[in-house]
N, C-alpha and C positions, 0 to 999 in steps of 0.2 A: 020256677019263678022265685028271685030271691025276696025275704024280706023287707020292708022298706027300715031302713035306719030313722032312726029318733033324731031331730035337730039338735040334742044334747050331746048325743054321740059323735055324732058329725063334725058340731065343734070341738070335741075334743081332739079328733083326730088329724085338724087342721093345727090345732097349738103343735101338736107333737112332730108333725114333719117339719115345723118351720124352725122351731128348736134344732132338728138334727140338720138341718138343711145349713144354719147358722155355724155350727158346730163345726163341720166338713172341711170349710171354706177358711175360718179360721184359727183352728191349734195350730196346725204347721207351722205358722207364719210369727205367732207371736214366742212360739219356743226358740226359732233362730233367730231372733233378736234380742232374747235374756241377758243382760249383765249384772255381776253381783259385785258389790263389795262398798259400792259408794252410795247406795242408795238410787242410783241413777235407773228408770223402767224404760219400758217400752221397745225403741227400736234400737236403742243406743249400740256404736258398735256394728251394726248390719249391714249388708250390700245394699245399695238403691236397690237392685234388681229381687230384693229377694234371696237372694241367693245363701251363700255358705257367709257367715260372719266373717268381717273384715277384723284382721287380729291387731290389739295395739302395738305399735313400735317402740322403742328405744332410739334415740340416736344422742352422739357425742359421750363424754363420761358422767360417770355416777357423782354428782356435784356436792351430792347429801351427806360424802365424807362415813357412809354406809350406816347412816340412821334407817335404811327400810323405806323411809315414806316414797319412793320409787315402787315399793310393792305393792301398794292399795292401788284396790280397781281391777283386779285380775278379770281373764276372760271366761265364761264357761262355758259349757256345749249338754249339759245334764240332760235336757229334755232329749237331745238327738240321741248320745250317750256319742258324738265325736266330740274328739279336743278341739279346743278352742285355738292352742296355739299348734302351727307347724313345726315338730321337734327339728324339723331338717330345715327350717329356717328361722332360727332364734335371735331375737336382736343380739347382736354381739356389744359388750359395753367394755370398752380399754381402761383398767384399774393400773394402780401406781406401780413402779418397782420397789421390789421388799429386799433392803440391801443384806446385808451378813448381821444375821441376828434377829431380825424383822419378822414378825408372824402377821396373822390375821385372824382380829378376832371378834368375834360377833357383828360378822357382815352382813347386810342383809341382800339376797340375792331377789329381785325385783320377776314378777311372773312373765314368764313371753323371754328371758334372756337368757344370755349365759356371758359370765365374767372370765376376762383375761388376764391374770398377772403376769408379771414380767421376776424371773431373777437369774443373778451369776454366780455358778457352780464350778471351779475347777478341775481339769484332768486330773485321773487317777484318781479321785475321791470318788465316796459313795455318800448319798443323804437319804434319811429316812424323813418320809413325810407323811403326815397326818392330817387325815379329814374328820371330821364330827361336824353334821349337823345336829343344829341345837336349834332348830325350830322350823315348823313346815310340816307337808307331807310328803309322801315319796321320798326313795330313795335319794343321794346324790353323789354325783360322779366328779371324778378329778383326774383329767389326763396331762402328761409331760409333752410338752412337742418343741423341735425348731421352732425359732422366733419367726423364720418364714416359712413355715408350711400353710400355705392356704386352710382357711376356717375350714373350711367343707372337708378336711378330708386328718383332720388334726385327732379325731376320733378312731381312727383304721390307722395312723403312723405312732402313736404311744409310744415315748423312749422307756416307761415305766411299766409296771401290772396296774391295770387298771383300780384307783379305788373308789368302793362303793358304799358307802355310810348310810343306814339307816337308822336305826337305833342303836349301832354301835360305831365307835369310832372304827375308820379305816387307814390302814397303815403301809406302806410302800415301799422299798430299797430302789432309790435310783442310783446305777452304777453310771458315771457321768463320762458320755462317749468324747468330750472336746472343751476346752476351756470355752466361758462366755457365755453369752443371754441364754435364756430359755422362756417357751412361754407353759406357763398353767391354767391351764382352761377348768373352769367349774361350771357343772350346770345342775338342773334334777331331773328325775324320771315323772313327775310331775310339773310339771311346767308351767302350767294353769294357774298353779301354786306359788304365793311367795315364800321365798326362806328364808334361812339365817345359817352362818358353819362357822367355824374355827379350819384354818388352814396352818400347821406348823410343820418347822423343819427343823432336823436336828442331824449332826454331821457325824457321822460314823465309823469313815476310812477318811486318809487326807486331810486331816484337819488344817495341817500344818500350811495347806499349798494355796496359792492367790490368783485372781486375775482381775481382770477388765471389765468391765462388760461387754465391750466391742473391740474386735482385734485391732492391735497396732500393728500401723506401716512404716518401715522404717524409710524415708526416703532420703538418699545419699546426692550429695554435694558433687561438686568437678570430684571426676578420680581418674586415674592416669599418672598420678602423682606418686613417682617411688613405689611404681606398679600395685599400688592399690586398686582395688577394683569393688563392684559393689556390694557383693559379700560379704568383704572381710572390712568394709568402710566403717562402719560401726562397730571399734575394735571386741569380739567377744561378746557384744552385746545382747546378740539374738541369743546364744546359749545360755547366757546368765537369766534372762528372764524367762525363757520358755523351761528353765530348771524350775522355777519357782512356781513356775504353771501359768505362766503368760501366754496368750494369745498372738503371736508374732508373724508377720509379712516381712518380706523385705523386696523393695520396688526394686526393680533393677534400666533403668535409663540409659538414655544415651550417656557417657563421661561425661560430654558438654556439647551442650547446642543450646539454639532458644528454647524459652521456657515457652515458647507456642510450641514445639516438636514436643518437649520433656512433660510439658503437662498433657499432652494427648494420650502416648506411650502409657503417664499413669491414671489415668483418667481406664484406659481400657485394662491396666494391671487390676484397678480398683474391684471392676467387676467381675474377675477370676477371683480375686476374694473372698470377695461376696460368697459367690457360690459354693466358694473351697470350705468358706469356713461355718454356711449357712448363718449367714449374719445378716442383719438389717441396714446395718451402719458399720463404719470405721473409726479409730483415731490415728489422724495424718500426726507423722511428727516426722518435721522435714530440718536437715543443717543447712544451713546455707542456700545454696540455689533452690537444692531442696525444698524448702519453705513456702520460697515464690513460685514453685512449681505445684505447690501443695493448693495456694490460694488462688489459683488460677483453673483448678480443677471442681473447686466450690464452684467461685462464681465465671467465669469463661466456660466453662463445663457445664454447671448446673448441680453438681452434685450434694447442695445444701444441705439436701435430703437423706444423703447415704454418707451423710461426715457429721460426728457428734464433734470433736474438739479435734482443733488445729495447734500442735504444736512447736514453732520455730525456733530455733536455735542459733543464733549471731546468723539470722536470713538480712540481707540486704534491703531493705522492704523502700527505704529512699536513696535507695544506691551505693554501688562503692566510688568514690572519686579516684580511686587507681583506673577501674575502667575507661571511664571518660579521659582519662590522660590517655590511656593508652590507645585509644581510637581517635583523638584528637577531637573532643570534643572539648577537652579542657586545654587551657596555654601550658605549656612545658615539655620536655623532654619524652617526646611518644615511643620514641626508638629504646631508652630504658626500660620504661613501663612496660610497654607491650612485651619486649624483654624477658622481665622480670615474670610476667605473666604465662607468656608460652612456656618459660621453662618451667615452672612451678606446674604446670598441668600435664605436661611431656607431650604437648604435641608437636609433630617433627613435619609427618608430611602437608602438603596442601591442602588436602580434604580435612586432616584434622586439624589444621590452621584456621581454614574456613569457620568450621563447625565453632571454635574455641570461640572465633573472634563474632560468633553471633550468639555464644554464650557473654562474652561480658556486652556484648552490649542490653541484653538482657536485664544485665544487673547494673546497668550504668543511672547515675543520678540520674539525666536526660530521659532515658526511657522510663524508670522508675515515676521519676515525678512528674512527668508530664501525660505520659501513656498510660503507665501497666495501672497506677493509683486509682485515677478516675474513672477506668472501665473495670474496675475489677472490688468493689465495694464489699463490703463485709456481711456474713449471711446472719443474720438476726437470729440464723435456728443452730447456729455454729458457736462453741465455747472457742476462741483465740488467745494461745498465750506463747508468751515470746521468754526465751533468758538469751544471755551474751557472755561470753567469756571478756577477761583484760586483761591485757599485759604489758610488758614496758621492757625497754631494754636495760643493759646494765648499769649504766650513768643513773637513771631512776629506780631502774630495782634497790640499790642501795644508799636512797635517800627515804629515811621512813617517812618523814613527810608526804610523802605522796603514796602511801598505804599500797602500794601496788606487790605484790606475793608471788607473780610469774614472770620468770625470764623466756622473753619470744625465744622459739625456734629461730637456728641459723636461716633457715632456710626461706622465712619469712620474714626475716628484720626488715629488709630493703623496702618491703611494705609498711610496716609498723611506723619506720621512719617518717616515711612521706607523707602518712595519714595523719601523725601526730602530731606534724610540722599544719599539714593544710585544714583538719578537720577537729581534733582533739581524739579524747582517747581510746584504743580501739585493742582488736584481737591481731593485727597482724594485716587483716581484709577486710574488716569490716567493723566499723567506729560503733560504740556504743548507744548513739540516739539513733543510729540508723537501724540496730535488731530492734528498738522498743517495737511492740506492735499487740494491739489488745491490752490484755491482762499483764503488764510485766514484773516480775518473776526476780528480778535480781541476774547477777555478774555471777561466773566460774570465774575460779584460779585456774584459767586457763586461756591459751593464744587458739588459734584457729585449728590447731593443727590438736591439741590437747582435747579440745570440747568430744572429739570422736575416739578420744584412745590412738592417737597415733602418736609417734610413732609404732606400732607393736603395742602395744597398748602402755609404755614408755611415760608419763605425763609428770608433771608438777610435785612436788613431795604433798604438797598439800592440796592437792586436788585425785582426787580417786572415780575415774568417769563411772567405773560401771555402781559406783554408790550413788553417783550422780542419776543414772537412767533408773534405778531400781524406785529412787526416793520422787519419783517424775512419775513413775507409773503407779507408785502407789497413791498417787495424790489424785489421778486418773481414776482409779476403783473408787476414792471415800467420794468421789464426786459425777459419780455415776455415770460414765464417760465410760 
């Protein structure tokens, strides 16, 4: 027979089970709902359910211009000892492009993310780059990738050796497999944690060599003409700039048809590009039909998205009036025109009679301003810019008065003539107010036939084309294009 217990005893031993019984029920619950940094207790941060902490987000970019105040508020997990944030799913934040020269310095990287720069590197060079965190804990990491490699997997593809800064700066040789964008992902091995780095670059091999940020397209005009073809339409021009370390395409089209056929064709060129050149985007730079084949693949297309700047060159954008002559959409002499037209593009047989003659109408005032204009609007996420060449025949060439510096090609006068008579003054094909379009750019010394290096690359004494495409494309790079 056991003892009888004391009333005093008794109650004690009821305090102490209801204490533990208290206890049991709730630590768990109040450690996975901890958040630090703002003052903020209790559940903040936690699943309804109890569950595993719900991590804070990111979205859109870093606004704060990299003051940090993104980084207050971190998440913890202390009490469990798990992270707070998921390192395989870190808000991703899109930061600026850092042009030639550009560092970054004293960023502050926000907990729970990981930052994206953007910049352009030319072939055959090599850049050394530099991380130093300068505030935080944990390590932090800096990897190289395609501008499209998917987030998830930008860590396992590194064009670079991995660098890892923690109390010392980290330094890299990136030897650069392809001219154009790249992206630079920064994150830390603490996550939980806000930071702060310095990111710089300095150029090593290739100083000397340039590009884009996004490859250019070269897209070619009628050709057929004095067996041009679309290669060599662009007299030299592909080698001149891919000498220099440009990024270059060159569309290849039908000679002539509609620019509903010509813009499909480049429309699906665009995205072999793409791919070839692991790029995000393009810069179209189209002569002539070219152009309106260019603007037709923005917006008929859709391509808004994957075309940083549009560049036209004497493109017909409100027609040529030779067309419409020569289809008889305008009064006068169709049998010249049209004439004038087929032989200048060398089409002989019926099917390229065809084809030719649903290229000018293509380009004809008529279609132009009544059709292709109003269905085909300008992409607000697209830079547009237009130049034209001028010329004049010899009667004007040799009146200074009229400031004109190029004598048309033979082979074009009979154009030159009729436009100058019906519209004012032009390239040979195409008048002046009719290349404005967007941003315009100013007149070449040069007729229609010069603006590309033709003949042979043959032009104007004072017109030099491939000076011309070099000072075009550099204008491209300071402008982020």
């Amino acid at each position: 027979m056991l003892p009888a217990r004391s009333p005093a005893l008794t109650a004690a031993l009821a305090v102490s089970l209801v204490t533990l019984a208290c206890g049991d029920s709730q630590g768990a619950g109040d450690d996975a709902g901890m958040t630090e940094g703002t003052g903020s207790t209790g559940t903040a941060g936690a699943d309804p359910t109890g569950d595993a902490p719900v991590v804070p987000t990111t979205t859109g970019e870093d606004d704060d211009g990299g003051t940090g105040t993104m980084g207050q508020g971190e998440t913890t997990g202390e009490a469990t000892g798990a992270p707070a944030c998921d390192a395989a799913d870190l808000a991703l934040i899109e930061r600026d492009y850092l042009g030639v020269g550009e560092d970054v310095l004293g960023e502050a990287l926000p907990a729970c993310s990981e930052h994206r720069w953007y910049v352009a590197f030319p072939d055959e060079s090599s850049w050394q780059i530099r991380l130093t965190r300068t505030d935080g804990a944990g390590p932090l990491r800096a990897t190289v990738a395609y501008p499209d490699e998917p987030a998830a997997l930008v860590w396992q593809t590194g064009l670079a050796p991995p660098l890892v800064s923690g109390e010392q700066p980290a330094e890299a040789i990136f030897a650069v497999p392809r001219s154009g964008e790249f992206a630079i992902h920064v994150r830390s091995d603490s996550p939980d944690q806000a930071s702060d780095y310095n990111l710089e670059f300095v150029c090593s091999i290739g100083c000397g060599r340039e590009t884009t940020r996004f490859p250019i397209v070269l897209v070619h005009g009628w050709t057929g003409f004095q067996a041009i073809g679309p290669i060599t339409y662009f007299y030299n021009v592909f080698d001149e700039l891919t000498g220099l370390g440009y990024p270059v395409e060159v569309a290849v089209l039908d000679p002539y048809n509609s620019s509903t056929v010509r813009s499909g064709q480049l429309a699906e060129q665009v995205d072999e590009f793409l791919v070839a050149q692991r790029a995000r985007k393009v810069d179209l730079l189209g002569h002539s039909q070219g152009g309106i084949d260019s603007r037709a693949v923005v917006a008929t297309h859709g391509y808004g998205d994957r075309v940083s700047a549009l560049v036209t060159i004497a493109s017909p954008h409100r027609g040529t009036y030779i067309t419409d002559l020569a289809l008889g959409l305008a009064p006068g002499s169709v049998e010249a025109a049209l004439g004038f037209l087929l032989n200048f593009v060398g089409a002989v047989s019926a099917q390229q009679k065809s084809d030719a003659e649903a290229s000018f109408y293509s380009l004809s005032e008529h279609y132009m301003q009544d059709e292709f204009n109003p269905t085909n609007p300008d992409d607000p996420r697209v830079k547009y810019i237009s130049y034209t060449g001028r010329t004049c025949d010899a009667a004007a060439f040799l009146i200074p008065g009229n400031d004109c510096h190029d004598l048309v090609d033979p082979l074009i006068g009979w154009g030159y003539a009729l436009l100058q008579l019906a519209r004012g003054d032009n390239d040979g094909l195409v008048t002046v107010d009719s290349a404005r379009w967007g941003e315009y750019r100013g007149e070449m010394i040069a007729d229609h036939i010069d603006e590309v290096g033709q003949l042979l690359g043959v032009t104007d004494l004072d017109f030099d084309h491939l000076v011309f495409y070099t000072d075009l494309v550099r204008d491209l790079a300071a402008e982020e294009h």
